[in-house]
Structure formats: C-alpha cells, structure tokens
C-alpha positions, 0 to 999 in steps of 0.5 A: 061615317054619320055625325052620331058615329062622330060623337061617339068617338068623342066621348069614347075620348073622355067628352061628355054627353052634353058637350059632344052634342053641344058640339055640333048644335050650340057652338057651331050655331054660335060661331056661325052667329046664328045663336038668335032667338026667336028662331023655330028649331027642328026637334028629334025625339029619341026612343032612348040615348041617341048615342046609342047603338040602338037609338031610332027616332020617335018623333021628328018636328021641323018647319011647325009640322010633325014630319015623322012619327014612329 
C-alpha cells in the first residue's frame, strides 16, 4: 500500500484534504522536532489533486535541482 493509497483512507473516514496530507508532512516533521526553518524542502508538483486516482507528477524538485519533469 502507497502513502497516497493510506491517505485516502483517511478521508474516506471524514479527514480533510489538508489535514490527511498535514499528516505525513508538518506533524511528523514537528514531533520529530525537524519543523526548522531555513531548511530547503523537496517539491512535487501534480498534474491535478494528488489524492486522485489519476493524479502523476509534473514536476519534482529536490536538493536545488529539477529531478523530474514531465
């Protein structure tokens, strides 16, 4: 099961977009006390929703270089 499958089952359960992807980014950072700033964040960008069954990624960004792009 992918983390993207995982999130759907959370909002299937009633959790909003926003906090099901919160989830697994901010909060996790935060309990891990890795919520710094200053600190450069890999970036996907989606063609649409990423919760969507039809959702691929367009772009992905990491360590200041354009890894992927569609």
């Amino acid at each position: 099961m992918t983390l993207r499958s995982t999130l759907r089952y959370f909002i299937i359960f009633g959790m909003s977009d926003e906090n099901a992807v919160s989830l697994i980014t901010y909060r996790n950072a935060k309990i891990l006390g890795m919520e710094e700033k200053d600190k450069l964040a890999n970036v996907v960008v989606w063609n649409i929703n990423p919760l969507h069954i039809d959702a691929c990624p367009k772009l992905v960004l990491g360590e200041e270089k354009i890894l992927r792009k569609r």
